[in-house]
Structures are given as structure tokens and as C-alpha cells.
N, C-alpha and C positions, 0 to 999 in steps of 0.2 A: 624707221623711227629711231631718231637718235635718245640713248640714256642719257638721263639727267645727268650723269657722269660725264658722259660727250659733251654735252652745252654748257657745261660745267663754265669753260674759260674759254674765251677765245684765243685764238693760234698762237697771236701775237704774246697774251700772258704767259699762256706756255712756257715759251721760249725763254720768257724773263724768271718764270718761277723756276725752271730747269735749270735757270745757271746758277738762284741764289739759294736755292734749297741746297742745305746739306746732302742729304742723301734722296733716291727717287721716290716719291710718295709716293703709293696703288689710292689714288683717289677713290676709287670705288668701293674699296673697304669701310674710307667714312661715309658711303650715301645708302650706307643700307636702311637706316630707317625706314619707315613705312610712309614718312609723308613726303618723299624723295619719290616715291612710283607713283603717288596721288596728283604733285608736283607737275609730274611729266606728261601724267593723262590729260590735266587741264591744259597745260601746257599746249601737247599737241590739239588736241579739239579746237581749241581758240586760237593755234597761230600765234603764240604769244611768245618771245623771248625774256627768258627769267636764269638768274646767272644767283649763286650764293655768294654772299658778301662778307664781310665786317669778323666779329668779334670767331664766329666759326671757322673762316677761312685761317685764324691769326691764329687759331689755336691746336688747328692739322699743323702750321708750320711748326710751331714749337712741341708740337708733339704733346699735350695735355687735353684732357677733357674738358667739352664744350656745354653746356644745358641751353644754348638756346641758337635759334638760326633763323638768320636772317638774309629776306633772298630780295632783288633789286627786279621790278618787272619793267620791262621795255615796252613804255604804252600806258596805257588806261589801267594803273593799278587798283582802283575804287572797282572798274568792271570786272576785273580778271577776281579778286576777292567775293564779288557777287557768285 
């Protein structure tokens, strides 16, 4: 079972986040909240690919606190919400 940390980005961002990030981020440090493993269990149950987005992602790069996360579901987000 991959952690939401793993599905996090695909390969391809990686590679792009790794060369314009300043220094290496431990992504895993930001996904400890509790609805990151809630995430992953729905996640895997339904086969669903779900990746975090937007205003979170922008604000591990700059290094600042985030209050809200937003994640992108690949498929039927109305079902996967259900």
C-alpha cells in the first residue's frame, strides 16, 4: 500500500520540484495530519487516485503555515466524497 506521501506527486513533478525547490523537503513531515491516513484508506478501498494541490502544496514550498488542503480526485469526485 503506498502512503499518501508516495502518491503524493508523480515521478515526473518530482523531478521538477527537486530542481526548483531550494532545499529537499521530508514531505512526510507535512502529511501527518490525521485526515492524510483517512485519505489513503478511502483512497485505497475505491482504487481512487487523489494527489494534494493548490494553496498547501505553495505553502510547504515557501516554508509557512497552511489552515487548509486541498486534494484533486482523479474520477468521480461527488462518489469518492460519498
Amino acid at each position: 500500500m503506498l502512503s499518501f506521501a508516495d502518491r503524493l506527486l508523480p515521478a515526473q513533478i518530482v523531478s521538477i520540484f527537486n530542481l526548483y525547490a531550494p532545499v529537499w523537503i521530508n514531505m512526510k513531515k507535512h502529511l501527518q495530519h490525521p485526515i492524510f491516513k483517512k485519505l489513503n484508506e478511502l483512497a485505497d478501498a475505491t482504487g481512487t487516485e487523489i494527489y494534494v494541490i493548490g494553496g498547501y502544496v505553495r505553502d510547504i514550498l515557501l516554508n509557512r503555515p497552511s489552515k487548509d488542503i486541498d486534494i484533486v480526485v482523479i474520477g468521480n469526485g461527488i462518489k469518492f466524497a460519498e
